[in-house]
DRENVOPA-447501 format. One line per 8 residues: their letters; for each residue y negated, x negated, z of C-alpha. Coordinates in pm, 1 decimal. Layout:
! DRENVOPA-447501
A> Y/X/Z  ... $
END
This chain:
! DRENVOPA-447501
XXXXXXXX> 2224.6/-645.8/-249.8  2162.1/-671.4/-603.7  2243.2/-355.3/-791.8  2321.2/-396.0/-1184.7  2155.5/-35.7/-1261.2  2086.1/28.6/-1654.8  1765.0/-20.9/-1709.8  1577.5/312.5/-1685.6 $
XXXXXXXX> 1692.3/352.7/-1343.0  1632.7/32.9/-1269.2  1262.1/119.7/-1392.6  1255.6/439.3/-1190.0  1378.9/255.2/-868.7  1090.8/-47.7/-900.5  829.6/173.5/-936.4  971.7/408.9/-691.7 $
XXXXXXXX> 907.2/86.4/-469.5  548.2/106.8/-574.5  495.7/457.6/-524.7  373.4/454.5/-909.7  398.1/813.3/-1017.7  301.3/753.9/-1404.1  590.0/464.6/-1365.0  863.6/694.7/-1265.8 $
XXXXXXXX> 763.2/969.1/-1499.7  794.1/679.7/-1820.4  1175.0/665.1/-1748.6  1229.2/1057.1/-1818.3  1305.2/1202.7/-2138.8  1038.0/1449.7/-2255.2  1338.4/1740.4/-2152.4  1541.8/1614.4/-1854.3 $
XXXXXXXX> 1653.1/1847.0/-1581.0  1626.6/1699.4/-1225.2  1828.6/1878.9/-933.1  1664.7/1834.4/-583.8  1948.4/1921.7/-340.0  2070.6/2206.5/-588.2  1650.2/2309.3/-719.7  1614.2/2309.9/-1051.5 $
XXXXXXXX> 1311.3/2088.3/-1226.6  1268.6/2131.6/-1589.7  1060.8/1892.8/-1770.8  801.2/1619.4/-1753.4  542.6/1872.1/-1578.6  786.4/2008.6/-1297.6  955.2/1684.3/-1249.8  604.7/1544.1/-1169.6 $
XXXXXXXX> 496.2/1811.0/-971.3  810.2/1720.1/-740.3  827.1/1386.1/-735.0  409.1/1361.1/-637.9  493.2/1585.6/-331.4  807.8/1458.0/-240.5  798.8/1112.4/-324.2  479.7/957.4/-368.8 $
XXXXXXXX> 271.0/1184.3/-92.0  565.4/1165.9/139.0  575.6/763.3/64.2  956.4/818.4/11.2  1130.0/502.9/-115.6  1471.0/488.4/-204.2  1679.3/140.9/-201.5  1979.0/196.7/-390.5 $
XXXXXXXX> 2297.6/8.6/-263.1  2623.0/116.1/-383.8  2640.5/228.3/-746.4  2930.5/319.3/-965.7  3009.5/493.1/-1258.3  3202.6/835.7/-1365.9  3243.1/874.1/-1701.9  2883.3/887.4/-1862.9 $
XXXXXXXX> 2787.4/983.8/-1517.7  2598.5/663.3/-1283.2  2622.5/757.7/-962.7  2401.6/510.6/-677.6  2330.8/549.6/-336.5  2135.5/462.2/-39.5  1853.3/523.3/209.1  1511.3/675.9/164.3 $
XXXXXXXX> 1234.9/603.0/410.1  907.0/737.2/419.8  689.7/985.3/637.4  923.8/1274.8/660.3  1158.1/1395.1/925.4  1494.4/1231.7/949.4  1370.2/901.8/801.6  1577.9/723.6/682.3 $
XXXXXXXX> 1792.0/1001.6/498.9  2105.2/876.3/287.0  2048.5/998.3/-61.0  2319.7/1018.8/-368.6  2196.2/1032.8/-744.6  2445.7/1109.2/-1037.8  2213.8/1060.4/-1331.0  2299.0/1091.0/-1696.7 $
XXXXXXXX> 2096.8/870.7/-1981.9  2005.5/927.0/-2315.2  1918.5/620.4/-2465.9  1682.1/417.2/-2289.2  1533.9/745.1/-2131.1  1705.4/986.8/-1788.6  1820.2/1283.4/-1959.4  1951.8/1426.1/-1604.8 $
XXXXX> 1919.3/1354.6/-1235.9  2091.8/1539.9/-976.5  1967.2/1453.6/-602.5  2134.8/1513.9/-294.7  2089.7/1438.6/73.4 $
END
């Protein structure tokens, strides 16, 4: 299924794909605020601190296939696989843009 994601979260999905750390980290705006199942990551530097251990060293891809929209909110969904327990977990992301750029990400399992 083809999702029609806006493009920086179609940016951080493809290079989520690729494991490409430096990739997902250009779609972030210099102060966004990512929630990891309800842990708060302030910033470029903790935001890349937690996706390189929880993404990219646990080879965690996510394959988005649902996605709508709440207000200014875009919600997507779908699996994560990779070499942690429970893989494939389902995974929901509500993430708010500003500009061209992920101003806020809020993860949950």
């Amino acid at each position: 299924m083809s999702l029609e994601l806006p493009s920086p979260i179609a940016d951080y999905v493809e290079a989520n794909a690729r494991l490409d750390l430096d990739g997902m980290m250009k779609t972030f705006a210099a102060d966004a605020v990512l929630l990891d199942n309800g842990k708060r990551f302030e910033g470029r530097a903790e935001i890349r601190t937690l996706l390189q251990e929880m993404v990219v060293d646990l080879k965690a891809i996510f394959t988005p296939d649902a996605l709508r929209r709440e207000d200014d909110v875009v919600v997507f969904e779908g699996p994560a696989h990779g070499d942690f327990p429970g893989s494939p977990i389902r995974f929901t992301y509500r993430v708010t843009l500003d500009g061209e750029a992920i101003k806020t990400m809020d993860v949950s399992a």
